[in-house]
N, C-alpha and C positions, 0 to 999 in steps of 0.2 A: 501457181502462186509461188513468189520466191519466198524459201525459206527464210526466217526469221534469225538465224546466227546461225554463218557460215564457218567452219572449222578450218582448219588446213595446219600441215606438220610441217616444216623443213628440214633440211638435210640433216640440219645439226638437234631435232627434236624441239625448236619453238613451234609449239604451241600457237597459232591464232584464232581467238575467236571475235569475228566480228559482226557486233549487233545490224540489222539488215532490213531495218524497215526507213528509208531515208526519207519515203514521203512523209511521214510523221516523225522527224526528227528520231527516229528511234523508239518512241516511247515503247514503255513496254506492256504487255496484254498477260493471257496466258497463253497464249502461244509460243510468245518471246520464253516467259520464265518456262516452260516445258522445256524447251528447246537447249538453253542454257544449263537446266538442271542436267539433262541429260547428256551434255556436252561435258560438262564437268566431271563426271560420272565415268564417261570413257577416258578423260586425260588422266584421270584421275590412277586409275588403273591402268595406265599404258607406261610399259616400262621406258619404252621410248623417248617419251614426252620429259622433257629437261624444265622446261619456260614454259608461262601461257603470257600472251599478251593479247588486254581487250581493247577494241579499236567501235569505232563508229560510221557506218557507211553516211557520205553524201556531206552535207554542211554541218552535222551537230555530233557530238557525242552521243548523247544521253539526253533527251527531255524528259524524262521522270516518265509517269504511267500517262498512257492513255486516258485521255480523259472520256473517248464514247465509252470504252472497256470500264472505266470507274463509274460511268451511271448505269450500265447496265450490271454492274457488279451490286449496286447499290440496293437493285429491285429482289437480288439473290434470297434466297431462304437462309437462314441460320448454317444451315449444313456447307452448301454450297457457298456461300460467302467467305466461311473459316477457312474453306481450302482456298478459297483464291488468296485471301492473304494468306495462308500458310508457305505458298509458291514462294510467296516472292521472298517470305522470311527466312525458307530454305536456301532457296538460289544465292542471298546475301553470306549465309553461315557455312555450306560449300563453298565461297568463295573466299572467304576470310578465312579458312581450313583448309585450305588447299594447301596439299604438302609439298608443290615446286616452288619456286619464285616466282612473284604473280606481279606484270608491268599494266600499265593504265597510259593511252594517247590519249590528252582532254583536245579536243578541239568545238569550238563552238558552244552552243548551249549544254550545261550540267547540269540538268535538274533534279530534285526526289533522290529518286533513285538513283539516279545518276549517279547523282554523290555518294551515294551509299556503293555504289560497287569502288570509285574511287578511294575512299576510307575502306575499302577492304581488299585492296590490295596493297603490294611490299613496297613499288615503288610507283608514283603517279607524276608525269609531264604535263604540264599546260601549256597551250601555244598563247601567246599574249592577249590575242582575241578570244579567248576564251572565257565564258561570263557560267557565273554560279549560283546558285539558288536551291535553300533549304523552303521549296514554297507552298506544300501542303498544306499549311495551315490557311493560306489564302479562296482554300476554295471546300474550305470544313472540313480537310480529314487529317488523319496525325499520323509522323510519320516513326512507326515504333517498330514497327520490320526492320528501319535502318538504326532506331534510336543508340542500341548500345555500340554499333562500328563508327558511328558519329562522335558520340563521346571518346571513345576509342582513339580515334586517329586526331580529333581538335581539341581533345578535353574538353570537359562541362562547361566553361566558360562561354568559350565561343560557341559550344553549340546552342546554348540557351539561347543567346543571343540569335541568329539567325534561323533558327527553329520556331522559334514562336514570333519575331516580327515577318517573316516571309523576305526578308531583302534581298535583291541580286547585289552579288560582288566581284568584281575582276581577278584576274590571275593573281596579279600581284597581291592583293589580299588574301587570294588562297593560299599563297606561299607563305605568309605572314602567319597565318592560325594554324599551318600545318596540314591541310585538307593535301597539297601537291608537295616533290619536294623541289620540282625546280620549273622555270619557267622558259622556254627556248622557243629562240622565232619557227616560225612554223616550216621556214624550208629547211631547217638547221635540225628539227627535232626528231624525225627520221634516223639521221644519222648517231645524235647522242644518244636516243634508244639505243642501238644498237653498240654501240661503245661501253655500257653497263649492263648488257644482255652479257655482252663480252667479258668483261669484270667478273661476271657472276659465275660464265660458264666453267671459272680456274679453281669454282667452291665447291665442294664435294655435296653428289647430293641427296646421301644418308644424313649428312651431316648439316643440311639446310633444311632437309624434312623436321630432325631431331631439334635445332633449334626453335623453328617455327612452330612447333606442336609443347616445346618449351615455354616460350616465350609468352603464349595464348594459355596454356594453364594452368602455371608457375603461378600468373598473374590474374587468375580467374576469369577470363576472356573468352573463353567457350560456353556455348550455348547448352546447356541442357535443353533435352524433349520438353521438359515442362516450363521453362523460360519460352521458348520458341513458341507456343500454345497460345502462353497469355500475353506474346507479343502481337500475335496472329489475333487472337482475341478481341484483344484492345483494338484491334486496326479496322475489323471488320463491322465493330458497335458504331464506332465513328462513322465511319463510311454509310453504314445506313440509319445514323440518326438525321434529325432534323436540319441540321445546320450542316451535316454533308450534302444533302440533296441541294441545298438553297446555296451551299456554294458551287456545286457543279454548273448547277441550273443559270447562276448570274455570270459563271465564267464562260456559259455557251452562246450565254444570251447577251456578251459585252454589257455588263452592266455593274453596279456594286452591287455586294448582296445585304440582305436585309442588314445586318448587325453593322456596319459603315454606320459610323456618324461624322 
């Protein structure tokens, strides 16, 4: 079985990590979030490591989670259900605390989660064709693992807004509420990554750890254990009440779910 997020360093110390399930657009399971937590965990500690950049194998970035992995998460015990959101609540707060400079390739579908690892990194590219979506709520669950990197990176505004209607929106929109900060055609975007990988590598990076660990909670942006809890909390009540089952159930079964009028 291929791994789920493949690593690799180069010469100069970027960092790649890229998500690795492409027959499911990526979505992620706990697998994925094991995988990534754990990936995090060695850059994190690798003196080496300068840059990470997350990337997406095959046609999509990011389709948000697994939807079999979300019914069968659904049927979980108390115990077991908290640590699967717990995962993915870590996975987002390592990533948005990572003390190198952290880049983001959107191509294709952004979903869920998706976005939420996009709003948790320094800097994010979308290729034109690149389509987004805050759409948890489309299928009863909520999406509070990524809530506060959402607000974070688009302010409350926008996230209200696209959080609770579930809408897809294009690049250009993302660049608009602030979710990306730039948009480049897709055979050009390779290149201007690497032109601000460049940029970045002239910053010192005591001095890019110091700001960024600044920056986040200066301005209250870090996660305490007991935020991280009752965001994990939150996600997992959802997920196995009634109205997450009935929407998983009608998003498997093409259909609307019950609450549609």
């Amino acid at each position: 079985m291929a791994k789920p997020v493949l690593l690799s360093i180069d010469d100069r110390g970027i960092a790649t990590a890229t998500l690795n399930k492409p027959a499911k657009g990526n979505a992620y399971d706990e697998d994925l979030l094991a995988a990534l937590i754990e990936g995090l965990d060695a850059l994190h500690d690798d003196p080496k490591v300068r840059a990470l950049v997350i990337r997406g194998a095959g046609k999509h970035f990011q389709a948000g989670a697994d939807l079999d992995w979300l019914a069968k998460a659904a049927t979980y015990g108390p115990e077991q259900a908290y640590a699967a959101s717990m995962a993915t609540t870590t996975a987002m707060q390592k990533l948005n605390e990572f003390p190198k400079p952290t880049f983001a390739l959107v191509h294709g579908a952004c979903f869920g989660g998706g976005c939420g690892v996009v709003c948790c990194v320094d800097v994010a590219i979308a290729t034109p064709a690149a389509i987004f979506g805050l759409t948890e709520v489309r299928v009863g669950v909520a999406p509070t693992p990524i809530s506060t990197h959402m607000v974070h990176a688009m302010g409350l505004r926008q996230t209200r807004r696209y959080a609770i209607t579930g809408e897809r929106f294009d690049a250009a929109e993302a660049l608009r509420i602030g979710l990306v900060h730039e948009v480049v055609d897709a055979d050009k975007a390779d290149a201007r990554l690497a032109e601000i990988i460049d940029q970045t590598m002239l910053s010192s990076p005591s001095a890019i750890a110091m700001t960024k660990d600044s920056f986040l909670g200066a301005n209250g942006l870090k996660l305490s254990a007991r935020e991280m809890s009752l965001l994990a909390h939150e996600s997992w009540m959802q997920r196995a009440s009634a109205e997450g089952k009935e929407g998983l159930a009608a998003f498997r079964e093409k259909r609307r779910p019950a609450w549609y009028k």
